[in-house]
N, C-alpha and C positions, 0 to 999 in steps of 0.2 A: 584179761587180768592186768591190773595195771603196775609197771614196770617197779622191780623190788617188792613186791609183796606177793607172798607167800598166799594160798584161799586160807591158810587161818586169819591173816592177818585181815583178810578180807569179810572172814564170816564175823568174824571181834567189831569190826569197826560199823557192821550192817545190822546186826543180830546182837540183841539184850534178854538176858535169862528175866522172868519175872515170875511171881505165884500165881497159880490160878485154881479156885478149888478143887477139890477133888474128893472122892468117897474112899479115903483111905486111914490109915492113922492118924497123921496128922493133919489132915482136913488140906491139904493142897499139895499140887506136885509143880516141878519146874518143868516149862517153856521157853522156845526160842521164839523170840518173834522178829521180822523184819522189822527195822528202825530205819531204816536211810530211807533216803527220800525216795519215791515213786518217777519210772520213769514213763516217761507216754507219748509215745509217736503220734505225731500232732498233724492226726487226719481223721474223719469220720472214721467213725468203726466198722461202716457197712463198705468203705472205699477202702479202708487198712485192708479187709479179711478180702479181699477181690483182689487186691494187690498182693499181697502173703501169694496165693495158690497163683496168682498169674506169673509171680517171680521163680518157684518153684516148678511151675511148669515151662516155666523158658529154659531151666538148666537142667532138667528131663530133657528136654528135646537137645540139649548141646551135648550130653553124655550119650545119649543112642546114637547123634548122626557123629560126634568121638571116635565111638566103637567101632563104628559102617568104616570110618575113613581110614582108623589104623588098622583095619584089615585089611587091605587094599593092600596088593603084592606091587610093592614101588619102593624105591631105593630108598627114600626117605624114611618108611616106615623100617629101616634095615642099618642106618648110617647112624654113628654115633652120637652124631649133634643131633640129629631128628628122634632118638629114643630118649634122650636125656630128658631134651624140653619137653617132649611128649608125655612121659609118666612124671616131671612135674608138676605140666597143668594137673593133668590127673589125679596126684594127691592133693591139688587144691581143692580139685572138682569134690573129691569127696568130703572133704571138711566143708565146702560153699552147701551139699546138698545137707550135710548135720546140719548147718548152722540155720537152712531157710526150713528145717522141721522146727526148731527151736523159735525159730520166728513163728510158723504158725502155733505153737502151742500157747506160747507167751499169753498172758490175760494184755487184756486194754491197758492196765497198770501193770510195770513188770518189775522186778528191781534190779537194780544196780548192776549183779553180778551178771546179771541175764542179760541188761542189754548192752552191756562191755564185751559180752564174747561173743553176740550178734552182731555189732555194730564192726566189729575188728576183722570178722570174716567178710561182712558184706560192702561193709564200707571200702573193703580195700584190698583185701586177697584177689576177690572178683577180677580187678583193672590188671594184678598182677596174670592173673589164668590168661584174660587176654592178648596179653604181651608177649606171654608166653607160647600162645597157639599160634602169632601173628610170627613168632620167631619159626616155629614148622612151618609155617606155609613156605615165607621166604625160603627156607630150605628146599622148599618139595618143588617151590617154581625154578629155584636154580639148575636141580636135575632134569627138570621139564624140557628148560633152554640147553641145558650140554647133550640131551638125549633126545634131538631134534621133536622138541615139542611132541613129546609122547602123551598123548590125548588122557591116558590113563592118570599121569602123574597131573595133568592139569585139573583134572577134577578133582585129585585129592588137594592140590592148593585149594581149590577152590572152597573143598570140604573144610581142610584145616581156616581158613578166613572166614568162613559161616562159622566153625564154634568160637570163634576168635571175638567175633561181631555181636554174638550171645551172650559173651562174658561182658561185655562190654555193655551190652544192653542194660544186665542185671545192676553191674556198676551205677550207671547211671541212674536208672528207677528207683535204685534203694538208696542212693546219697540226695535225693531230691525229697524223700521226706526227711522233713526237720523235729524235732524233739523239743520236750520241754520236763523240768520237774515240777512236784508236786509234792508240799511238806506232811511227812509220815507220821499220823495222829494214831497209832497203833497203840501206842504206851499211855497214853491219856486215863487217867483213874486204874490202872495195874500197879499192882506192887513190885518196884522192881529188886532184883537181886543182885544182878551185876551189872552198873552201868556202864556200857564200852564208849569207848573215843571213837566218834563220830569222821567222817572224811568232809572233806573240805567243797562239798559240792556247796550251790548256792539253791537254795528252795525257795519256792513262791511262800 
């Protein structure tokens, strides 16, 4: 959602009432239709939809081997600063796995709204989860080192920097496809009703 506006102001500025007939009294009822511009991740569609499940199945595999690591009976999974940042990443982790369902649902053309709340989780919460799991490890290796290299506690470092490395993955993969728009000929020969103000993207 982009900063200061409200989804009405969002659905107003996207979305124009128009007629379209209809088998009723007065021979037509109202519709919304999308009116902003088209956005479209700027890859084959057979290389998008491979990419979709491959990114989503990389943060499957970071939330199971998550799980595995903060069960693991080690001081880290027990110490303040290691439960905070840990059910941080966490709630990232769950908004990152909405937001790569949303991805895959998304059509080839998606709008505005959709790829503003895709883009906001994937493009950057991601690098954040990272950070964040790279901050337990450092936690879980400093117990490691005061508790004469306790073999246990080094795996879970080891664990906590595997999901660390996976957010980091997603990061990456999903800010390396680029975007483009494409001007919204929806309204073209409709009657319309309410014309909304438009946002200030730039359309081909």
């Amino acid at each position: 959602m982009q900063k200061g506006k409200s989804l009405k102001d969002l659905f107003e500025e996207n979305y124009t009432a128009v007629e379209v007939p209809a088998q009723n009294k007065k021979g037509y009822k109202i519709e919304y239709l999308y009116s902003g511009p088209w956005y479209i991740w700027d890859m084959p569609k057979d290389k998008l939809k491979r990419e979709k499940w491959m990114e989503l199945g990389l943060s499957l595999t970071g939330i199971f081997l998550y799980l595995f690591t903060g069960a693991a009976n080690t001081p880290v999974n027990t110490s303040k600063l290691g439960v905070i940042l840990a059910v941080l990443a966490l709630c990232i982790h769950v908004l990152e796995i909405f937001a790569l369902i949303k991805f895959i649902c998304a059509g080839y053309r998606t709008t505005k709204m959709t790829y503003q709340e895709v883009n906001r989780i994937l493009g950057a919460a991601t690098g954040l989860r990272g950070i964040l799991l790279c901050g337990v490890a450092f936690v879980a290796f400093v117990y490691a080192v005061t508790g004469g290299m306790d073999m246990l506690s080094l795996l879970v470092t080891a664990g906590y920097l595997g999901c660390g490395s996976i957010a980091f993955m997603i990061y990456r993969r999903y800010n390396k496809i680029t975007f483009y728009t494409e001007k919204n000929r929806s309204l073209e020969g409709k009657q319309i009703i309410d014309k909304t103000v438009k946002g200030k993207d730039k359309t081909n």
